[in-house]
N, CA, C and O atoms as a GROMACS GRO file, in nm:
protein
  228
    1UNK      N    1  -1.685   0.372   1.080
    1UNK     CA    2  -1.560   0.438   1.048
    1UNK      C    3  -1.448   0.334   1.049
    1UNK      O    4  -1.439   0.250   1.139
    2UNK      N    5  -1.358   0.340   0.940
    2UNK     CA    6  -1.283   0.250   0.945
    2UNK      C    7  -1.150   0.285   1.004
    2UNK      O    8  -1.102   0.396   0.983
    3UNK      N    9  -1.080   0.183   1.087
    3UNK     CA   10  -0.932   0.210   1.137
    3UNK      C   11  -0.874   0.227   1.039
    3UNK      O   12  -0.934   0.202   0.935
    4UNK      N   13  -0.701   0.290   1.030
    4UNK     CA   14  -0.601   0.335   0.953
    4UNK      C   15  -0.569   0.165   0.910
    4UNK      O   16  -0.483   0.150   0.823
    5UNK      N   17  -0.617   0.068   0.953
    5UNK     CA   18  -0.538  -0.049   0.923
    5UNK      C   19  -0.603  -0.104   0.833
    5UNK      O   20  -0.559  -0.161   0.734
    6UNK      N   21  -0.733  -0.084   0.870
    6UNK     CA   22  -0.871  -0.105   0.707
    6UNK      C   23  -0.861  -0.039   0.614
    6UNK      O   24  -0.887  -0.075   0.499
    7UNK      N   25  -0.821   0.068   0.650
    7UNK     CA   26  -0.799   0.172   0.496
    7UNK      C   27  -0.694   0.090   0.489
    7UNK      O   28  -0.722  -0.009   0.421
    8UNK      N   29  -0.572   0.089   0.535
    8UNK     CA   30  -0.473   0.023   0.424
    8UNK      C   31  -0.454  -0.145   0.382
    8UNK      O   32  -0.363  -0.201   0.320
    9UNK      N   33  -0.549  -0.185   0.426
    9UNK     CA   34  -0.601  -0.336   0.360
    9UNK      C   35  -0.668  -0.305   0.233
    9UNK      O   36  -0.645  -0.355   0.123
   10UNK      N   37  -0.764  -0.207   0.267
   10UNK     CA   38  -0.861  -0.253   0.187
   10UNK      C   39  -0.778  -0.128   0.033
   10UNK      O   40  -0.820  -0.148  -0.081
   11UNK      N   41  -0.698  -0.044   0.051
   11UNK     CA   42  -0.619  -0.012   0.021
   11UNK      C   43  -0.514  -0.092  -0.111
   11UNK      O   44  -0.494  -0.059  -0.228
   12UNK      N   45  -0.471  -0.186  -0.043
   12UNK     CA   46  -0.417  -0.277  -0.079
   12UNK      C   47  -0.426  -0.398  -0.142
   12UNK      O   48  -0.337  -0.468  -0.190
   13UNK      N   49  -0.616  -0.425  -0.131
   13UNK     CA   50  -0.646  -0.527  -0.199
   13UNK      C   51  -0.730  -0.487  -0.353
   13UNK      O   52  -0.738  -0.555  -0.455
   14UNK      N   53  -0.798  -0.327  -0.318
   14UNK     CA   54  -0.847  -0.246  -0.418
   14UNK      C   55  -0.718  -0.251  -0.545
   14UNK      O   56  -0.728  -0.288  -0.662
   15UNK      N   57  -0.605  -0.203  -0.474
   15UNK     CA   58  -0.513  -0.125  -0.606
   15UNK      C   59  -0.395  -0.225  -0.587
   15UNK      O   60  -0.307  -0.187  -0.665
   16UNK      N   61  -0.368  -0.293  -0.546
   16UNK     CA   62  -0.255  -0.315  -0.527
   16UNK      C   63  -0.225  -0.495  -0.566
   16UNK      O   64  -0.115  -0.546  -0.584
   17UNK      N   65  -0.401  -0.584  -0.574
   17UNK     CA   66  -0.388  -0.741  -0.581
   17UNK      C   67  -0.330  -0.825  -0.451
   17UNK      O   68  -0.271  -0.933  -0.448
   18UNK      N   69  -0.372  -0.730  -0.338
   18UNK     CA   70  -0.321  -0.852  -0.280
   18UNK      C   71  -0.475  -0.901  -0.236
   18UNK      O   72  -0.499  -0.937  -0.120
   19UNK      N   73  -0.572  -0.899  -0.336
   19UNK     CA   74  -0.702  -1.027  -0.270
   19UNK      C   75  -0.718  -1.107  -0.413
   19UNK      O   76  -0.789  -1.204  -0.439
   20UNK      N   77  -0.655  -1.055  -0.470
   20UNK     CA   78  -0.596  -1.211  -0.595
   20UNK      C   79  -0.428  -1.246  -0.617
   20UNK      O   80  -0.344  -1.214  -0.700
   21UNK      N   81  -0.430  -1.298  -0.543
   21UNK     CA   82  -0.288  -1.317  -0.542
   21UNK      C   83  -0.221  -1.456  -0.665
   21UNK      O   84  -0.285  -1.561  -0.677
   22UNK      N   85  -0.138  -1.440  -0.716
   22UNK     CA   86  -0.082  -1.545  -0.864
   22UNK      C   87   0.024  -1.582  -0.753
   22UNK      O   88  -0.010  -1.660  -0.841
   23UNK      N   89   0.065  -1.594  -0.708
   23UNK     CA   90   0.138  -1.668  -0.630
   23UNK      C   91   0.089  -1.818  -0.487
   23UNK      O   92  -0.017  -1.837  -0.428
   24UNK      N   93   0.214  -1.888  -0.479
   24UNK     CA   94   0.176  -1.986  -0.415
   24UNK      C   95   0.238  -2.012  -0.276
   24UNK      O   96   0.352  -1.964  -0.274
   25UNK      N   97   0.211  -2.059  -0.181
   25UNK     CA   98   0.312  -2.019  -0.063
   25UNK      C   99   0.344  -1.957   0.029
   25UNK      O  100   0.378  -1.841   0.004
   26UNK      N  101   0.348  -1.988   0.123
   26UNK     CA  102   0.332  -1.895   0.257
   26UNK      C  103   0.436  -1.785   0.236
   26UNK      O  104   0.422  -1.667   0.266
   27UNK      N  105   0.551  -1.844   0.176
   27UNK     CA  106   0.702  -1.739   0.159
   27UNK      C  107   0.646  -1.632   0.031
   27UNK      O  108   0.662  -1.510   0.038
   28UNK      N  109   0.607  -1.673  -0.036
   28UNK     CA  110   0.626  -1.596  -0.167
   28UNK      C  111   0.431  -1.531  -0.133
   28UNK      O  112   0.380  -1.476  -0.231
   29UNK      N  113   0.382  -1.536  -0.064
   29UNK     CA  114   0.264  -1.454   0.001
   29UNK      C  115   0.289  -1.342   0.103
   29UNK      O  116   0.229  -1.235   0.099
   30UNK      N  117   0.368  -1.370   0.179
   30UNK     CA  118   0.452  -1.293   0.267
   30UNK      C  119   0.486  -1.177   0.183
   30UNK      O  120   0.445  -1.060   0.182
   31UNK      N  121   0.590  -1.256   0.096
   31UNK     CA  122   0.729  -1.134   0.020
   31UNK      C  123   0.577  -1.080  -0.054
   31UNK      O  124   0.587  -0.960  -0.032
   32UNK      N  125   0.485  -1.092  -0.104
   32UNK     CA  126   0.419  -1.018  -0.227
   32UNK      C  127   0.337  -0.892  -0.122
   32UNK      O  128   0.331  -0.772  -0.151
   33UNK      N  129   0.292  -0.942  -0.023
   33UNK     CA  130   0.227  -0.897   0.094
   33UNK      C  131   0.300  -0.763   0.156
   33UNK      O  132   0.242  -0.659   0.187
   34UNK      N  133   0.487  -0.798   0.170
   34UNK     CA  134   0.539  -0.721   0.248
   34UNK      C  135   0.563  -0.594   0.057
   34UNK      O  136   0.523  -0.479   0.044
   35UNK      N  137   0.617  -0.657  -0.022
   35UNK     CA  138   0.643  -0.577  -0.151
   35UNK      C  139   0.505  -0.470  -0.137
   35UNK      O  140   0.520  -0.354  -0.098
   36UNK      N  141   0.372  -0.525  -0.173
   36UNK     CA  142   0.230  -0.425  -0.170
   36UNK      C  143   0.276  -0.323  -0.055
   36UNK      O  144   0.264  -0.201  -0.060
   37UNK      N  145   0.315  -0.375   0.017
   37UNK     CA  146   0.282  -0.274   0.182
   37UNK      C  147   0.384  -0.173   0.179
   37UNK      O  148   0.376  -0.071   0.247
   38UNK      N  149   0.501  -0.207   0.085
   38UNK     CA  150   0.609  -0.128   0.082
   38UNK      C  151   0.599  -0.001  -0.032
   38UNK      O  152   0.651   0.110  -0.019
   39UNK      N  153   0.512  -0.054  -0.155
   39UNK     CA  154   0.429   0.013  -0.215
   39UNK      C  155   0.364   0.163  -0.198
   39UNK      O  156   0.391   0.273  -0.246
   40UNK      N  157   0.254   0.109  -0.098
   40UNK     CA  158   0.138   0.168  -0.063
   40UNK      C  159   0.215   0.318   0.059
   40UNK      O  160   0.173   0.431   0.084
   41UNK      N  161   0.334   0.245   0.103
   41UNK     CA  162   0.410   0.334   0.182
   41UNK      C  163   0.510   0.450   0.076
   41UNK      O  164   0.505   0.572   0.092
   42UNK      N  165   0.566   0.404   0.008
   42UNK     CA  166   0.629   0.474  -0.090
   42UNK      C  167   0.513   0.574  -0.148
   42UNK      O  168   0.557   0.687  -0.166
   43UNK      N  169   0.380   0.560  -0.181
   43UNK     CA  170   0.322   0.621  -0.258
   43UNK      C  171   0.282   0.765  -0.160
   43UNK      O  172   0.271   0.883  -0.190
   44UNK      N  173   0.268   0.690  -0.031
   44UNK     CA  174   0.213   0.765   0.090
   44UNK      C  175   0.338   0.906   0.082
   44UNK      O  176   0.333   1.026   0.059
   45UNK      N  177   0.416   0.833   0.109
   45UNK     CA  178   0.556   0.946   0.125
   45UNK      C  179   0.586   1.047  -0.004
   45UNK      O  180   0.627   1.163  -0.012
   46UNK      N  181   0.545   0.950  -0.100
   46UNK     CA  182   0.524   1.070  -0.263
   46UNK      C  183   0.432   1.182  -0.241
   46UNK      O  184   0.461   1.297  -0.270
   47UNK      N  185   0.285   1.138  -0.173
   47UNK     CA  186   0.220   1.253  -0.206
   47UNK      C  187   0.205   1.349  -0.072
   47UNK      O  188   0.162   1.465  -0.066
   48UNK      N  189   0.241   1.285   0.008
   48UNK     CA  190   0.264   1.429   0.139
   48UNK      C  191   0.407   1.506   0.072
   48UNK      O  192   0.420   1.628   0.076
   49UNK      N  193   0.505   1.417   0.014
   49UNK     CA  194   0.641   1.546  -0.036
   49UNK      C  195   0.555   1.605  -0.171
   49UNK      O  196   0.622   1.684  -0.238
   50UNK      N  197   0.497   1.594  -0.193
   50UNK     CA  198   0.437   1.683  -0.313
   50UNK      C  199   0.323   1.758  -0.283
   50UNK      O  200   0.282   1.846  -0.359
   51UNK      N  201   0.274   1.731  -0.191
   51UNK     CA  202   0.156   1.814  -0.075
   51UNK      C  203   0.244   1.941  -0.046
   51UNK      O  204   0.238   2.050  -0.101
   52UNK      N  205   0.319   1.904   0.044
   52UNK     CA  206   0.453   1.986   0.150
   52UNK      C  207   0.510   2.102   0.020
   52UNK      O  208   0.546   2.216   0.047
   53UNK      N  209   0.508   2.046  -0.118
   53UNK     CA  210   0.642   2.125  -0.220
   53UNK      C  211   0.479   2.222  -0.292
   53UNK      O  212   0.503   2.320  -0.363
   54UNK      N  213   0.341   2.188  -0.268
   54UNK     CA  214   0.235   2.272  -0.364
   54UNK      C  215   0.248   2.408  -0.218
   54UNK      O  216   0.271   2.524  -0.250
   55UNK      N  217   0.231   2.372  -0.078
   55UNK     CA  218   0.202   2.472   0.038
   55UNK      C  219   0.309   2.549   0.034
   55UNK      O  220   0.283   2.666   0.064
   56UNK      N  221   0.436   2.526   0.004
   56UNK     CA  222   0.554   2.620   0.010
   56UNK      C  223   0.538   2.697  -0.112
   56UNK      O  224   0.566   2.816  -0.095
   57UNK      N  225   0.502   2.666  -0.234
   57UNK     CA  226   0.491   2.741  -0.360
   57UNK      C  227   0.411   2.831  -0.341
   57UNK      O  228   0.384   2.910  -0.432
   0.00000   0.00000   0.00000
């Protein structure tokens, strides 16, 4: 069983590129790293408010 932190790695390297990364650099690996993660969070928060808006209908 995987932790919540594996799902969102592996999460993240499935859909998102961060296990091919076009960039070079610890800085600009970081920023692409923290951008994916900010991503994967935004998408999270889309589909529980659209979960939350199908149970009230």
């Amino acid at each position: 069983e995987q932790t919540s932190v594996e799902r969102c790695n592996s999460r993240m390297k499935s859909y998102l590129t961060a296990n091919s990364l076009h960039v070079w650099g610890i800085d600009k690996v970081k920023t692409h790293i923290y951008l994916n993660a900010i991503v994967l969070l935004v998408s999270a928060l889309a589909m529980a408010k659209e979960s939350k808006k199908q149970q009230t209908a």
